[in-house]
C-alpha positions as CSV (number, residue, x, y, z in Angstrom):
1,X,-88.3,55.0,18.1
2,X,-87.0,55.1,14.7
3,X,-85.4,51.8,14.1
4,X,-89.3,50.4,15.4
5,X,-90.3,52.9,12.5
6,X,-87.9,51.5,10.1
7,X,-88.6,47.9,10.9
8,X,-92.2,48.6,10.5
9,X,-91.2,50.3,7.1
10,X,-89.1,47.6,5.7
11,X,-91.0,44.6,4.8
12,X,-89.0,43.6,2.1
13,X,-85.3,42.0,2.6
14,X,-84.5,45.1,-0.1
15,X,-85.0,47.9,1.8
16,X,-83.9,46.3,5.4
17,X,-80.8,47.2,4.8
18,X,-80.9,50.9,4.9
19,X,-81.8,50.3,8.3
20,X,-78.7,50.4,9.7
21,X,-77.4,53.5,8.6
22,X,-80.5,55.2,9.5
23,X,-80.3,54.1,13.0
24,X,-77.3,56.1,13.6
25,X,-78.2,59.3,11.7
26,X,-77.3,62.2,13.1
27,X,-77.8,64.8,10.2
28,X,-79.6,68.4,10.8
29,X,-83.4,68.0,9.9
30,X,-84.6,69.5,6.4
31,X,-87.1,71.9,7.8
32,X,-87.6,73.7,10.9
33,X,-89.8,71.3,12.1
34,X,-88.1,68.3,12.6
35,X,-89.6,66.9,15.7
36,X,-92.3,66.5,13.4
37,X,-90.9,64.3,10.7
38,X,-90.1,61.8,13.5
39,X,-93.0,61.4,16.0
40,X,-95.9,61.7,13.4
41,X,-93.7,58.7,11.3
42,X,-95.8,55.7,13.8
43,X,-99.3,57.1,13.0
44,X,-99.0,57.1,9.1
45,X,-97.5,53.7,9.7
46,X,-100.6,52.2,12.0
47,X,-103.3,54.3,10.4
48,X,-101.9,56.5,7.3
49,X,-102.2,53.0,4.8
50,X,-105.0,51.0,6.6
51,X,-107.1,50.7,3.8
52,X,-104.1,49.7,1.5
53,X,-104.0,46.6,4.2
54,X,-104.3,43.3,2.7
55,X,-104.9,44.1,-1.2
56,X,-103.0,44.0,-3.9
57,X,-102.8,44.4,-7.9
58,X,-104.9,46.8,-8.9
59,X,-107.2,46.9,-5.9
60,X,-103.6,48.3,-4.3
61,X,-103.3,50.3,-6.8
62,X,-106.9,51.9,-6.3
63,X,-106.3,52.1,-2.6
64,X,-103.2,53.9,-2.6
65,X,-104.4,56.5,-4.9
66,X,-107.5,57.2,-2.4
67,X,-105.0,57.6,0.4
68,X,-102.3,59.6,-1.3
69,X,-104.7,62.2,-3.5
70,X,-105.6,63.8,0.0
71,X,-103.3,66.4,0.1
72,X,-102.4,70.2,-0.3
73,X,-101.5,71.5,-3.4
74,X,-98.5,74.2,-3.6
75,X,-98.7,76.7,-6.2
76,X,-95.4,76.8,-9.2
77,X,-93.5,79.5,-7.4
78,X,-94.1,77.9,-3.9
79,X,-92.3,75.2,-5.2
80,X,-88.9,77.4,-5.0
81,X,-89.0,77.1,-1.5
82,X,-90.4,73.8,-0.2
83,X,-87.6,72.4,-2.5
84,X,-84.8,74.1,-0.1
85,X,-86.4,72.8,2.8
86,X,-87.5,69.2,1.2
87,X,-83.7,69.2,-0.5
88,X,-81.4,70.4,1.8
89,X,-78.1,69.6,1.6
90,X,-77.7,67.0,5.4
91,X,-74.2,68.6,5.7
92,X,-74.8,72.3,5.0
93,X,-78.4,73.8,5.7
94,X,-77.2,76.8,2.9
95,X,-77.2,74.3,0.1
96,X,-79.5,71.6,-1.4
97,X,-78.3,68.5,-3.7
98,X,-79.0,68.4,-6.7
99,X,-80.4,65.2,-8.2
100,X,-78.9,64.1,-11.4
101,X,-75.2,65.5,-10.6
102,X,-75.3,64.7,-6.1
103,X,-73.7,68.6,-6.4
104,X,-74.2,70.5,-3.1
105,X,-75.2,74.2,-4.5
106,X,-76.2,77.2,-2.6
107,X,-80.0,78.1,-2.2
108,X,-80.1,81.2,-3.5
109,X,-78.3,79.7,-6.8
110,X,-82.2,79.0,-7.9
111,X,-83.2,79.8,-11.9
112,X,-82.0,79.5,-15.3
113,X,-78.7,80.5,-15.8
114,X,-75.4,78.1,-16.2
115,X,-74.5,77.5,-12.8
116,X,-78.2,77.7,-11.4
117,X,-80.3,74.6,-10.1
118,X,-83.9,74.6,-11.7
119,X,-87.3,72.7,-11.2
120,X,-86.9,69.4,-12.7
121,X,-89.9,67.8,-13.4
122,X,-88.7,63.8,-13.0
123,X,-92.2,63.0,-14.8
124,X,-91.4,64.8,-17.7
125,X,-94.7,67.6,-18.0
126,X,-95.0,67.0,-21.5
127,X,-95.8,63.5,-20.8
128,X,-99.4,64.2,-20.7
129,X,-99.2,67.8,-21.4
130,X,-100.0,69.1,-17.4
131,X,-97.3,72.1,-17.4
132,X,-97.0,73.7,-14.7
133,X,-100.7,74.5,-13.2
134,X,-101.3,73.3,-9.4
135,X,-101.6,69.7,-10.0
136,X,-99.4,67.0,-11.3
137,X,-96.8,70.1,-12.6
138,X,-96.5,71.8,-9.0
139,X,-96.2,67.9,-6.7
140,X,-92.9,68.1,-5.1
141,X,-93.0,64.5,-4.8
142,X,-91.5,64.2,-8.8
143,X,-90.0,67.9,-8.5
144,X,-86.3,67.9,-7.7
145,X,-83.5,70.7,-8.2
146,X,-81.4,70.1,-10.8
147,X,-78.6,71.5,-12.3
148,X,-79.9,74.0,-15.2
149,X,-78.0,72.5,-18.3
150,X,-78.3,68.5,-17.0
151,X,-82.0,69.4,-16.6
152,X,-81.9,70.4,-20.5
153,X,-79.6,67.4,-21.4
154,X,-82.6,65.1,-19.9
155,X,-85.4,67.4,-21.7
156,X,-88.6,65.0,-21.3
157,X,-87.0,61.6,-22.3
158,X,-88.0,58.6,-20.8
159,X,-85.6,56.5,-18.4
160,X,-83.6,53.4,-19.6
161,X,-80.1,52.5,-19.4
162,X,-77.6,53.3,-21.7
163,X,-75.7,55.9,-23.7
164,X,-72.6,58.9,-23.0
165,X,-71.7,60.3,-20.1
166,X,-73.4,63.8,-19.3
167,X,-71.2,66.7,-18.8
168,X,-71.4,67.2,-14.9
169,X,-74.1,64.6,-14.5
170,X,-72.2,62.9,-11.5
171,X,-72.4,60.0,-13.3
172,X,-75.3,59.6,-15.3
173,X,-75.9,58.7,-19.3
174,X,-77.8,59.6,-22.3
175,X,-78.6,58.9,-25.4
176,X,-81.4,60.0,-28.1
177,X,-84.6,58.5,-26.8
178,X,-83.7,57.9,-22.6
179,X,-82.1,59.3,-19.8
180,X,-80.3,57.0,-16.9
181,X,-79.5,59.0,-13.6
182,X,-76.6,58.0,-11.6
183,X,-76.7,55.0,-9.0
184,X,-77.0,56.7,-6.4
185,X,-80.8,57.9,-7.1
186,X,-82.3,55.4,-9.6
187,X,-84.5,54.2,-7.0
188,X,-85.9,57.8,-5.8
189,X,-86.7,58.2,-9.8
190,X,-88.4,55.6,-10.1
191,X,-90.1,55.8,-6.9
192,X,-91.2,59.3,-8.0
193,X,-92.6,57.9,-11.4
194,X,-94.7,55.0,-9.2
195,X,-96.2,57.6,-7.2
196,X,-97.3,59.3,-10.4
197,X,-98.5,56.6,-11.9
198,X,-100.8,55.7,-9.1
199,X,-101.4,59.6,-7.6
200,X,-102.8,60.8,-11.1
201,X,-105.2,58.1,-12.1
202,X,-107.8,60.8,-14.9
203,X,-109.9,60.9,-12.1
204,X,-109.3,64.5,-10.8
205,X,-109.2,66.9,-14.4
206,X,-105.7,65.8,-14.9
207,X,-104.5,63.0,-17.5
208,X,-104.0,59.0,-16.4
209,X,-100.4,58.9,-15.7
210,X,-99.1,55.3,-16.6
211,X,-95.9,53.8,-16.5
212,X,-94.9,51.6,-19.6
213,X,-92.9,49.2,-21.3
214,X,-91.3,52.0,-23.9
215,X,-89.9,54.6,-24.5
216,X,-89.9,57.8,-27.7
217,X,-93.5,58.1,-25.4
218,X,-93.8,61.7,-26.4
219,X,-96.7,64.0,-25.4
220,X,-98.8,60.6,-24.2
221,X,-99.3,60.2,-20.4
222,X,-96.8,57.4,-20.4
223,X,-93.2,57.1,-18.9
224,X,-90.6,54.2,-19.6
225,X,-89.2,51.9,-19.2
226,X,-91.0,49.7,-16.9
227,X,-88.5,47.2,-17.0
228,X,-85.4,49.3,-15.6
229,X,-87.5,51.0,-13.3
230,X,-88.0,48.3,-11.5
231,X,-84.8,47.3,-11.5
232,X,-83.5,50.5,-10.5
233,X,-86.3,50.1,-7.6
234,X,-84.5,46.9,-6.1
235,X,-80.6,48.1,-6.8
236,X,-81.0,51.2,-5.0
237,X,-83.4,51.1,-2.3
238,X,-84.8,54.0,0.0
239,X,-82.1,55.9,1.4
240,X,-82.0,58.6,4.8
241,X,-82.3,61.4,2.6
242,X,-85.0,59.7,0.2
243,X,-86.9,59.1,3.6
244,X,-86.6,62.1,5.4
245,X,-87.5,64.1,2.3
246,X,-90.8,62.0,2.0
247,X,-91.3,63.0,5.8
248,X,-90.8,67.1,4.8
249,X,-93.1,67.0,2.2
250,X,-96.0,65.3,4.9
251,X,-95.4,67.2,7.5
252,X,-95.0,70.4,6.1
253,X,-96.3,70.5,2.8
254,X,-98.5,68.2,0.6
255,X,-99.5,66.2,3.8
256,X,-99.4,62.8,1.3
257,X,-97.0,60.2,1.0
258,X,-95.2,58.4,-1.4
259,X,-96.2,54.9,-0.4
260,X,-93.0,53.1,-2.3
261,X,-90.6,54.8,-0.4
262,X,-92.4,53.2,3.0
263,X,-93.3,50.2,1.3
264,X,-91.0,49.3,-1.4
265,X,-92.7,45.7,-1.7
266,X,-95.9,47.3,-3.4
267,X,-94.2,47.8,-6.7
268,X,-94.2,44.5,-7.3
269,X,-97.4,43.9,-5.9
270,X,-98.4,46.6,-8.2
271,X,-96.2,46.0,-11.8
């Protein structure tokens, strides 16, 4: 049942080759639901994107945000837990991973003290100026735990390659105007800043989130670089833990999707 899923999934040469690896995962399930996370996957995939079906460019586009702004909003504090759950560490249900760094840290190790993990807001929220209110600020589709001083190393800047190693960043670089993650999670960034692009659209009180070809993009609803975003998109394709987390958050909490993660070949259908 799950390597039809993922062959259904992977329609570009790309992402195919996760497939293997997921086909032998054996890993605990985020969430106390996992049953879920694997026998709803063939209805999102036969119904869940049928009127995506056949377009492309910006009628995609227009689609895809129909489809994916159904969906439950969590409130800020909410978001404490469903990242323990949408995060979880595969090897050790105490701890999640932290983005930026890959450190396995314990659960309870959530706030704003060196040594905590913290919200991290991958679309930086002063990048349209949406805080923290339900909405854009509270989608755990773009909020990830971080580690609290990397968090502030990244601030809001945009993404690009380039620049010094961050202390503890597990690999990734900065310099005064972007921020590049490590390898291993350049594409889940810029999956995350797709789906924002196309899930916040001005249409529902909150601003028109677009990607761009910049970056110094400040307090406009922009986020760069388009250019190594997409590259990062082809270099590191949807991963097990990438996947499954998109499963958590549908099954248990927003009830959306992020369409690039189950169809990586609409970003360039797309940008």
């Amino acid at each position: 049942m799950l390597a039809i899923r993922l062959h259904r999934r992977r329609r570009t040469a790309v992402a195919l080759t996760t497939a293997a690896v997921l086909a032998g995962l054996t890993a605990p399930a985020l969430t106390a639901t996992p049953a879920t996370a694997t026998t709803t996957a063939a209805a999102y995939d036969d119904a869940y994107y049928d009127d995506a079906a056949g377009k492309s460019g910006e009628a995609l586009k227009d689609a895809l945000h129909a489809i994916i702004s159904d969906q439950t909003k969590l409130s800020y504090s909410a978001v404490w837990d469903a990242l323990k759950a949408t995060d979880q560490d595969p090897n050790n249900s105490g701890n999640v991973i932290l983005l930026y760094s890959g450190v396995s840290r314990s659960k309870s190790l959530n706030g704003g003290d060196t040594g905590d993990w913290n919200r991290e807001h991958v679309w930086a929220k002063s990048h349209g100026d949406f805080g923290t209110s339900t909405g854009p600020g509270t989608d755990i589709h773009h909020l990830r735990p971080t580690d609290v001083k990397v968090n502030s190393i990244r601030g809001n800047k945009d993404f690009d390659n380039g620049g010094s190693a961050v202390a503890n960043g597990g690999g990734s670089l900065t310099d005064s105007d972007s921020f590049e993650p490590r390898d291993a999670v350049k594409g889940d960034v810029a999956r995350m800043i797709f789906y924002m692009a196309v899930r916040y659209e001005g249409t529902d009180g909150w601003p028109d989130l677009e990607v761009n070809g910049q970056v110094n993009n400040g307090s406009n609803p922009y986020m760069g670089k388009l250019a190594a975003l997409k590259a990062w998109h082809q270099e590191d394709p949807p991963d097990a833990f990438e996947q499954r987390r998109n499963d958590v958050i549908h099954d248990s909490y927003q009830h959306n999707r992020n369409p690039f993660i189950d169809h990586p070949e609409w970003v360039e259908s797309i940008w």
